[in-house]
C-alpha positions in Angstrom: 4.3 49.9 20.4 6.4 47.6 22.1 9.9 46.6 20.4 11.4 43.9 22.9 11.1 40.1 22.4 11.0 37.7 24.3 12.8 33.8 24.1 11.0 31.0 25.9 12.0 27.4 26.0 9.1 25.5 26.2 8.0 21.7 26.2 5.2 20.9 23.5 3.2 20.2 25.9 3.0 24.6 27.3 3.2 25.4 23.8 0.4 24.4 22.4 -1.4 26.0 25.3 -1.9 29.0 23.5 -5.8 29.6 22.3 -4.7 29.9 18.4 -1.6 29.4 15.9 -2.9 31.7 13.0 -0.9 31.1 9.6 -0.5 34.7 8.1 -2.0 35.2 4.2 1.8 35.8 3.1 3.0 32.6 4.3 3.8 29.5 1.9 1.8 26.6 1.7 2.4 23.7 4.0 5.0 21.5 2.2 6.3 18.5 4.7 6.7 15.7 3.2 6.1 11.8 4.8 10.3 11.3 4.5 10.2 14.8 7.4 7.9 13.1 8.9 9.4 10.1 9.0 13.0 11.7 10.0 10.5 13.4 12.8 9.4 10.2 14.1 13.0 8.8 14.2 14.4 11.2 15.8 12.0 11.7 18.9 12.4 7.5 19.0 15.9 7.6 19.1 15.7 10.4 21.6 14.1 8.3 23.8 15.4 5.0 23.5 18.7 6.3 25.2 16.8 9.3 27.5 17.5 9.3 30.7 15.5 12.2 33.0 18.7 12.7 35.4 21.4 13.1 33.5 19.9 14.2 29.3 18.4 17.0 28.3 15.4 17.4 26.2 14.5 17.2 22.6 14.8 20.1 21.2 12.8 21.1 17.5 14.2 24.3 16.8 12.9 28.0 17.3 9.3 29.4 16.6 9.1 32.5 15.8 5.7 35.0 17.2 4.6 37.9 16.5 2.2 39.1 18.9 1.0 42.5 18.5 -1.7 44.5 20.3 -4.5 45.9 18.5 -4.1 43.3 15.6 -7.0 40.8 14.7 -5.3 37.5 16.3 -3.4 37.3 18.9 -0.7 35.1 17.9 1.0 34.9 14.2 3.2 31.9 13.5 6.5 33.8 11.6 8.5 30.9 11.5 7.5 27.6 12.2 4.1 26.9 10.8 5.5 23.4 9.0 6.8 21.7 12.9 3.7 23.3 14.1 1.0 21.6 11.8 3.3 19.2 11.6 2.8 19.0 15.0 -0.8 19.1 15.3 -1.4 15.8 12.5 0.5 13.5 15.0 -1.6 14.2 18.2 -4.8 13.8 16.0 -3.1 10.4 14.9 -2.4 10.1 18.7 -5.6 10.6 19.9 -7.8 8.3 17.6 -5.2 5.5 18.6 -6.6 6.4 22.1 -10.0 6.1 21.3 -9.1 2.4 19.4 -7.4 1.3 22.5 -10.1 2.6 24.9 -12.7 0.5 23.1 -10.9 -2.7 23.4 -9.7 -2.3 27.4 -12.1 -4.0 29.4 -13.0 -2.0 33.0 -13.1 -4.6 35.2 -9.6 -5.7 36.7 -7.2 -3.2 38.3 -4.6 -3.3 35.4 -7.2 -2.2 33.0 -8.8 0.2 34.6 -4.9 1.8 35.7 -4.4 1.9 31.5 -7.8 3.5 31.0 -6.7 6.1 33.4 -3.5 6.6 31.7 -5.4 7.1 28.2 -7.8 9.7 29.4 -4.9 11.4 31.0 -3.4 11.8 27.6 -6.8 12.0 25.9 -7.6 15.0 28.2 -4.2 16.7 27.4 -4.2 16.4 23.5 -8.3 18.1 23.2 -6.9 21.1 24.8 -3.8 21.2 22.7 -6.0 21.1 19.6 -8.9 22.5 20.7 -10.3 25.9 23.0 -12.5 23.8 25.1 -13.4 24.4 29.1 -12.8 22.2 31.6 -16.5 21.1 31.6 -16.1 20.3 27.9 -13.0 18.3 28.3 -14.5 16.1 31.0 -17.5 15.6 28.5 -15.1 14.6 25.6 -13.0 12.2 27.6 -16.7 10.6 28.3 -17.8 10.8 25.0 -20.3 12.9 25.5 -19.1 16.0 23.8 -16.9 17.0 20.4 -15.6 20.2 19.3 -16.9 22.1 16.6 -14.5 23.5 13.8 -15.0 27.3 15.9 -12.9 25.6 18.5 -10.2 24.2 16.4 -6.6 26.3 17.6 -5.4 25.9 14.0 -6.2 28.9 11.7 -4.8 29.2 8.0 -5.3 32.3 6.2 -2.6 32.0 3.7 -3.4 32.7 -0.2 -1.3 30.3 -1.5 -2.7 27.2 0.4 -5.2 25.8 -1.4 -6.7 22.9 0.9 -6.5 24.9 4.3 -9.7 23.3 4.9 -7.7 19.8 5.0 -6.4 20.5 8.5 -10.3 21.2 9.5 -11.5 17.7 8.1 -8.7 15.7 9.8 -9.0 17.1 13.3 -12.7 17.0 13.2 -12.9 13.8 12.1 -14.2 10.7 14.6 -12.1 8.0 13.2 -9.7 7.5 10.2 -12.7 6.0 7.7 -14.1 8.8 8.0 -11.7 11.2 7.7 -10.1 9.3 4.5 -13.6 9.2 3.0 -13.9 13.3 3.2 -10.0 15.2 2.6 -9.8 16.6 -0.5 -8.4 14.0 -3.6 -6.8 16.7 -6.1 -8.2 16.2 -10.0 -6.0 14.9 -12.4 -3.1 13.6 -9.9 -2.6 10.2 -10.2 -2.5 7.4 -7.4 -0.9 8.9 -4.0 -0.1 12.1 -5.7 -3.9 13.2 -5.6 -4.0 13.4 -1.4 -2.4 16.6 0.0 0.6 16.5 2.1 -2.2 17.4 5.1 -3.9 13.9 4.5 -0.7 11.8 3.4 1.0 12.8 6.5 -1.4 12.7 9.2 -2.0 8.8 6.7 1.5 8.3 8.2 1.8 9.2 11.6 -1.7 7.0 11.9 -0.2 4.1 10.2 2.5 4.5 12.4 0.6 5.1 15.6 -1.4 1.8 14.6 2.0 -0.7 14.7 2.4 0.5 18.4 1.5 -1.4 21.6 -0.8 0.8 24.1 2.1 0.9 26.7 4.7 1.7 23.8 1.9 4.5 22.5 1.3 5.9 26.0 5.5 6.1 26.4 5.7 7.8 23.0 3.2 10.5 23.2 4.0 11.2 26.8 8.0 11.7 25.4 7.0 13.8 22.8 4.7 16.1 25.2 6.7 16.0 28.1 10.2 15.4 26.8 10.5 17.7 23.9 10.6 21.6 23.4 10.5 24.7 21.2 12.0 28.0 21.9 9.5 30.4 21.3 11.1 33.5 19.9 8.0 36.0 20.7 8.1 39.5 19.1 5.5 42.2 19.9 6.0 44.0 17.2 4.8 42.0 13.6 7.4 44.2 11.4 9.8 43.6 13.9 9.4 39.5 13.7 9.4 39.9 10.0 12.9 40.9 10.0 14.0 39.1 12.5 12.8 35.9 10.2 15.2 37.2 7.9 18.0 37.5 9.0 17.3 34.0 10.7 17.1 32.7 7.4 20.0 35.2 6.0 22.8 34.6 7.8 23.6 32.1 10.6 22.2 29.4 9.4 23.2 26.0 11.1 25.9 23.2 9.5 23.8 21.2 7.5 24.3 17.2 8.0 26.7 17.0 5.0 28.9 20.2 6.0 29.5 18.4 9.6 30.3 15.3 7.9 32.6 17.4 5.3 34.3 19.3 8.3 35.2 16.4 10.8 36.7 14.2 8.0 38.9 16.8 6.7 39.8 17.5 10.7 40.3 13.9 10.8 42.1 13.5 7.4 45.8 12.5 7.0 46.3 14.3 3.3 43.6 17.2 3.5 44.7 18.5 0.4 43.5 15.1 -0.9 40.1 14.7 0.6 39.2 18.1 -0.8 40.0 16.8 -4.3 38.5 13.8 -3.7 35.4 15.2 -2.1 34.9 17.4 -4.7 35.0 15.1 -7.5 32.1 13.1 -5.6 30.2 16.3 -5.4 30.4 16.6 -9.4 29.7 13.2 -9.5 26.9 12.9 -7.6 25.6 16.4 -9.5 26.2 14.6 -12.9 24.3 11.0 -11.9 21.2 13.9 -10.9 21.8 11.8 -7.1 21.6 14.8 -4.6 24.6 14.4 -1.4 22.0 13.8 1.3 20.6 11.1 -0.7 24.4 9.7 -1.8 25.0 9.9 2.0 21.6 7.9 2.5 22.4 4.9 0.2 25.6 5.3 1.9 23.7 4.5 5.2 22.2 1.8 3.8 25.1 0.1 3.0 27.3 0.1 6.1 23.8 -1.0 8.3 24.4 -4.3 5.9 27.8 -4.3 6.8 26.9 -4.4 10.6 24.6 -6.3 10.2 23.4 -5.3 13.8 19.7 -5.3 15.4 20.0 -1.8 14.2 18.6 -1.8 10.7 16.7 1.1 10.5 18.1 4.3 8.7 18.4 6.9 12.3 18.7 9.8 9.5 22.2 11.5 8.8 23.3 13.0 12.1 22.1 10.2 14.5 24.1 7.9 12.4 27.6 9.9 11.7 26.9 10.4 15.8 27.0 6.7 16.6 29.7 5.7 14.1 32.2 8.8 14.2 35.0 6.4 13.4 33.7 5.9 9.8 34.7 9.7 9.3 38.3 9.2 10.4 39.0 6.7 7.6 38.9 9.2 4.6 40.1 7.4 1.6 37.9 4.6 2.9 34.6 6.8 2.6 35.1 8.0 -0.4 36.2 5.0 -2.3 32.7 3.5 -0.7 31.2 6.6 -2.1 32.5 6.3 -5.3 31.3 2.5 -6.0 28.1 3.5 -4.5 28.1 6.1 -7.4 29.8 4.0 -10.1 26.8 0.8 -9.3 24.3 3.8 -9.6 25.3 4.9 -12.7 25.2 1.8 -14.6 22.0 0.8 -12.9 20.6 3.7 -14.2 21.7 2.7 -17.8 20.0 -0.5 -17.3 16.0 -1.2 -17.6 15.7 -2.5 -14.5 17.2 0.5 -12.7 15.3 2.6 -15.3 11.9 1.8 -13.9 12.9 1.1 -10.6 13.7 5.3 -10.6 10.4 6.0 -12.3 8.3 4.1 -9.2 8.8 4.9 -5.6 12.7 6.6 -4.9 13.1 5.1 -1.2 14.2 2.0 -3.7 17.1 3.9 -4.3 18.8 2.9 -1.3 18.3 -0.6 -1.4 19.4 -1.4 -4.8 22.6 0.8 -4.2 22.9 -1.5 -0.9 22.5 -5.0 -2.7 24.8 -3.9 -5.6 27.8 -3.5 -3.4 28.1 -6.2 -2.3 26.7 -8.2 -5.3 27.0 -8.0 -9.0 23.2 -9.8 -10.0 21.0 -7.7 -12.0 18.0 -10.5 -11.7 17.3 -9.9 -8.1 16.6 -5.8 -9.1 13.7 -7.5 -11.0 12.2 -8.2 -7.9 12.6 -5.2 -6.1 11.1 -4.1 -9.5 7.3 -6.2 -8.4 7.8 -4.7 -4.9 8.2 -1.1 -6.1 5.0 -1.4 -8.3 3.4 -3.1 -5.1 4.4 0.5 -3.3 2.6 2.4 -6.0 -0.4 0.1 -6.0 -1.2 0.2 -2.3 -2.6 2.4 -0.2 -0.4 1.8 2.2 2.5 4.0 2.0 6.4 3.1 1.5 7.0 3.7 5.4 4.7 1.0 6.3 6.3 -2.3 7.6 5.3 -4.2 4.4 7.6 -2.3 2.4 10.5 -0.4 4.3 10.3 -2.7 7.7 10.7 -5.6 5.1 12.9 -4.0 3.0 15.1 -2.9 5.9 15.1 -6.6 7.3 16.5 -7.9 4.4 19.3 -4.8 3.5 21.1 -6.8 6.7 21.3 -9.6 4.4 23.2 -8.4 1.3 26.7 -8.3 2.8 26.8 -11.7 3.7 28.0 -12.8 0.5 28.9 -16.4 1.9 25.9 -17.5 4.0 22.8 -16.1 2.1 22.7 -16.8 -1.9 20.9 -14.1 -4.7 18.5 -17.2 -5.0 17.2 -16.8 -1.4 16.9 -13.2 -1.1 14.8 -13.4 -4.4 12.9 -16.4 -2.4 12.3 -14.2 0.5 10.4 -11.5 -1.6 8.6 -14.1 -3.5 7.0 -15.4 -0.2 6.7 -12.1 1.1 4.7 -10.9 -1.9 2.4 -14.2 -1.5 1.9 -14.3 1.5 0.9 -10.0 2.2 -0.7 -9.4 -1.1 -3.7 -11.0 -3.0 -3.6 -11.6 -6.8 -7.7 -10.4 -7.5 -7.2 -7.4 -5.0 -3.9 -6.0 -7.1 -5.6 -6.7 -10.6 -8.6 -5.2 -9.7 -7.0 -1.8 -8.3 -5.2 -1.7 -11.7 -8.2 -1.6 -13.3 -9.4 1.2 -11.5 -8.7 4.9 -13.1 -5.8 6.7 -12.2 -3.1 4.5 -11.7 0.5 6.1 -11.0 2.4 6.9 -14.8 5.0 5.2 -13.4 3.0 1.8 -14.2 2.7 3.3 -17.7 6.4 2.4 -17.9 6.0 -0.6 -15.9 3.3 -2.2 -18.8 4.9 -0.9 -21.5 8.3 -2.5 -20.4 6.0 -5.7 -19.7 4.7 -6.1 -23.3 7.6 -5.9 -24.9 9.0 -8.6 -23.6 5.5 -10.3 -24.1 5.7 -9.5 -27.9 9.3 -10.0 -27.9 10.2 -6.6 -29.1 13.1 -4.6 -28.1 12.5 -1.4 -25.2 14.5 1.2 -24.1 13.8 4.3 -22.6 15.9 7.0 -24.1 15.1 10.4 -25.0 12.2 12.3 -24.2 9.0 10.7 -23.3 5.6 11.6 -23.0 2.4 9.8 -21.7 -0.3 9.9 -24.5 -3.7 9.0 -24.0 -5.3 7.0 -27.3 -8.7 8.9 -26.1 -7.7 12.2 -25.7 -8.5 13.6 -22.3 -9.2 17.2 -23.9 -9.2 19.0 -27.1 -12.2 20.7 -29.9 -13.9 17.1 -30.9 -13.9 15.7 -27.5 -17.8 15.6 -27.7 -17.6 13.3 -31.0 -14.6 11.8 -29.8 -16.7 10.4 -26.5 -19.8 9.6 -28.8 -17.7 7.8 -30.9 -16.2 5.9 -27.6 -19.7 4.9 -26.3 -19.7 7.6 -23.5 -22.9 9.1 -22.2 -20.9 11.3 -19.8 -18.5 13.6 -19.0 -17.6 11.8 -15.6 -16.7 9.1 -17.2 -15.3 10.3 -19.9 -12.9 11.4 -17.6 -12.8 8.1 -15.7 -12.0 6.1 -18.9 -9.2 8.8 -20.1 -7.5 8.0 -17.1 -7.2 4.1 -17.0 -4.3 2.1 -17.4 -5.7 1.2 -21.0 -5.7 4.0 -22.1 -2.3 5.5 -21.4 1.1 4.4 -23.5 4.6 5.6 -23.7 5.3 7.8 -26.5 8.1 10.3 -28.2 7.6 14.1 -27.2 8.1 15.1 -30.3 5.5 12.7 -31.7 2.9 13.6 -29.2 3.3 17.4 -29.6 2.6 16.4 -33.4 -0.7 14.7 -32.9 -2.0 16.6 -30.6 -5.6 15.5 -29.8 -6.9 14.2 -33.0 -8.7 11.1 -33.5 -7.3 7.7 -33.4 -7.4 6.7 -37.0 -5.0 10.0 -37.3 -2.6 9.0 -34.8 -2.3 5.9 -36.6 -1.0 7.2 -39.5 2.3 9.1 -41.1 -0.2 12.0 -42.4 0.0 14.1 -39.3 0.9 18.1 -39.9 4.3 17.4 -38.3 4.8 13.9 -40.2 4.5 11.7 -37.3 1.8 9.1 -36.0 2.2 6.0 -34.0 3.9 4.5 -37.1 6.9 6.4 -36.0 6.9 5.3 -32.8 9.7 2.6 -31.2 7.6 2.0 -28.2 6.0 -1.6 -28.4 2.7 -0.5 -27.9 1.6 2.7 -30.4 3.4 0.3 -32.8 0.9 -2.0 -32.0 -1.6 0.2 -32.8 -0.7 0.8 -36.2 -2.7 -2.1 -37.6 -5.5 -1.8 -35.2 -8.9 -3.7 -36.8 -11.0 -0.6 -35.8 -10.7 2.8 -37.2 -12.0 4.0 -33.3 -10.8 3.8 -30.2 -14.1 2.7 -27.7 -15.1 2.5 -24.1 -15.0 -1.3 -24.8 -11.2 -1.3 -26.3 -10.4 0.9 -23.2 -11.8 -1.9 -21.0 -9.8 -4.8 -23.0 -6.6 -3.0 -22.8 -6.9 -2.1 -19.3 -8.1 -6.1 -18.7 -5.1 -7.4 -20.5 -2.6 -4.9 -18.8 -3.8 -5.5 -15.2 -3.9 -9.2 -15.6 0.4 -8.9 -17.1 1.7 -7.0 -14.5 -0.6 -9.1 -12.1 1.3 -11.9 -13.5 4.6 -10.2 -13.4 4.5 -9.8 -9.4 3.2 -12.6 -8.6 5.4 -14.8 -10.7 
């Protein structure tokens, strides 16, 4: 048995030429998120913004670690770096059906044309034998369209017990065009809105999206940078017990400065009173602990902020390291940076006190940045309201938050907040007001919130919403629950749904989940009624002494004098009408 290994620095082009990347029954479930992949995406585009072949070297992604034992069943085991590696695999798949969109739309008959089509095959030709074990015949015959590979020849193999949707990775790279793909990956029960696709679907989702906003000449320079221009080492042990614990004491020792240690280290270097920055840097780090605001996300708002400032062509967020890289002389002001730290922390705090900044946390967190941002340089609470309709916009759509509708827009308009003197709260409110008309249609919104499973965080949103349509007071302290009216479970769910006018348990379940039929409600009070029927609820005669009598929350008060004793299919549908159409109204006041 051999014990040596063997360190190879490799582009990602050679390293997907091996026949399989098998995914060991031990290892953890894939668990990238869009924000990597986003961070992924920035960073090969910043890498090749300023590349130059003569004088820079290549992108590197880190070490991979083999094993790659004789005897054993597969050849190859991924140790260490199954994540970059599926990671990986998702973008060329959102690479290649790009391809196949641009191919259809070149015409064949001038020079220029033809040169592209060449160009696109090239890569087309390169990506099916990344992905797939095909022969050279077979490649010819997919490049013509006369040939795709069956699952057998997928390189991708994932044995491990705790992944549940394995399979995901099958229906993506097998799949012909995005339509179809989106119509067969796995949508989780019981998750609500975005939350039900895997991270499998919602990231290869994003790297299509992102594929889709690019030019064919800008697609062809991008996914011939990140094949040619970007490498792995390749840590191979022949010896799988041996790789084991070599991925240990990777991972045990020796690990690399994280983005915030490097920041920490060069501005005490740089720091005129060290003693001082310490004490100053570690009240931020209690700070930022208390306000439940981790430092990579403090650091990101903190981002945000100074891109206003410059107010350059540069307004996207280059991630933590690119950015402390380009502006090093922000780290030799100390008292500077954390006095901006601390305001950032002191405007997040008593946003979060407020309602506005109460919601704005329960819908999509990439807000985060943005309010922190505007509410440094400005003191106006009524502008938040309107990042408010664009955050429920975010949890409405399918698009997701990276798309240019939201963060492209959003980014445009950070450059804005710092100039105090030329652009007034009144037209930055204006801009999103025309944005939201002019992107988004009234019926499509209202009808999607009609539709079962909505996001909780619109729970919040409607609940908020009718309050101020009653006129009653709202806040959202203590411990909250969301109760459904029609219990989704529980011992009299078959009289409960004959009761409601349900023939089914399909949609039963369909009508438990829609917006009408979810409220806000005290933990303690919804512990205390448990599933029982709606006239109970009602009532102070629950076990624990609690109904919806109890309740502050505008709408279980509501309920209280309800005309019917049950709670139907038909009231669901009313509700749900009357909710869709007020937030409807709300964004697109």
């Amino acid at each position: 048995m051999r014990n040596d290994i063997k360190p190879a620095l490799q582009k990602v082009k050679s390293y997907f030429e091996k026949s399989e990347f098998y995914i060991p029954t031990y290892q953890r479930p894939y668990a990238w998120q869009v924000s990597q992949c986003e961070q992924l995406i920035e960073d090969i585009n910043l890498h090749m913004e300023n590349f130059d072949d003569r004088s820079q070297d290549n992108y590197f992604f880190g070490a991979i670690l083999i094993a790659q034992e004789s005897g054993e069943e597969h050849e190859v085991t991924l140790i260490d770096g199954q994540q970059r590696t599926t990671t990986f695999m998702l973008l060329l798949k959102a690479i290649l059906l790009k391809i196949d969109k641009e191919l259809e739309l070149l015409p064949t008959l001038n020079t220029d044309a033809r040169r592209l089509v060449k160009h696109l095959n090239g890569l087309k030709e390169q990506i099916v034998t990344m992905l797939f074990n095909v022969s050279d015949d077979e490649k010819d015959d997919f490049v013509d369209g006369l040939y795709y590979p069956s699952d057998d020849r997928i390189k991708y193999l994932n044995h491990s017990i705790s992944e549940k949707y394995a399979s995901e990775m099958t229906t993506i790279l097998l799949g012909k065009d995005f339509i179809s793909i989106k119509d067969r990956v796995h949508q989780i029960y019981r998750r609500q809105k975005d939350n039900r696709y895997t991270n499998f679907y919602k990231n290869f989702r994003y790297f299509y999206n992102m594929c889709n906003e690019l030019n064919v000449f800008t697609l062809i320079n991008f996914a011939n940078h990140f094949i040619d221009n970007c490498q792995v080492i390749t840590i191979t042990s022949y010896n799988t017990d041996q790789a084991i614990n070599i991925f240990n004491s990777l991972n045990g020792t020796g690990v690399p400065l994280t983005p915030i240690e490097v920041i920490v280290s060069k501005t005490t270097a740089n720091a005129s009173d060290r003693k001082n920055f310490e004490k100053n840097w570690q009240e931020i780090v209690q700070r930022t602990d208390s306000a439940r605001l981790d430092l990579n996300a403090l650091i990101t708002h903190y981002i945000f902020v100074k891109l206003s400032e410059q107010n350059s062509a540069d307004r996207r967020n280059p991630g933590i390291r690119a950015f402390f890289s380009k502006n090093k002389h922000l780290l030799n002001e100390d008292v500077l940076f954390t006095d901006d730290l601390n305001t950032i922390l002191n405007n997040f705090e008593r946003v979060s006190e407020t309602i506005n900044g109460q919601l704005i946390n329960k819908l999509n967190g990439n807000l985060r940045p943005f309010v922190s941002s505007y509410l440094f340089f400005r003191q106006d609470n009524t502008y938040l309201e309107y990042l408010l309709r664009l955050g429920v916009l975010i949890e409405l759509s399918e698009l997701s938050y990276s798309h240019k509708l939201f963060k492209g827009f959003l980014e445009e308009i950070n450059l804005m907040y710092s100039q105090v003197d030329s652009i007034s709260i009144d037209e930055l409110i204006s801009k999103i007001k025309n944005h939201i008309h002019t992107n988004f249609v009234y019926e499509d919104v209202k009808q999607t919130l009609t539709e079962s499973g909505v996001s909780n965080s619109i729970i919040y949103v409607n609940e908020f919403l009718f309050a101020l349509e009653k006129g009653m007071d709202f806040n959202l302290n203590g411990n909250i629950d969301i109760e459904h009216i029609m219990p989704q479970s529980g011992l009299n769910r078959e009289n409960i749904m004959s009761d409601a006018g349900l023939e089914s348990q399909e949609e039963f379940r369909d009508y438990a989940e829609k917006l009408g039929n979810k409220i806000l409600l005290e933990s303690e009070i919804n512990r205390g009624i448990g599933d029982a029927w709606f006239r109970t609820k009602r009532e102070n005669t629950i076990t624990s002494g609690h109904g919806y009598i109890d309740s502050k929350f505008p709408i279980a008060k509501s309920l209280v004098n309800y005309v019917n004793d049950t709670w139907t299919k038909t009231d669901i549908e009313v509700a749900t009408e009357k909710a869709a159409k007020r937030i409807a109204d709300f964004i697109f006041e």
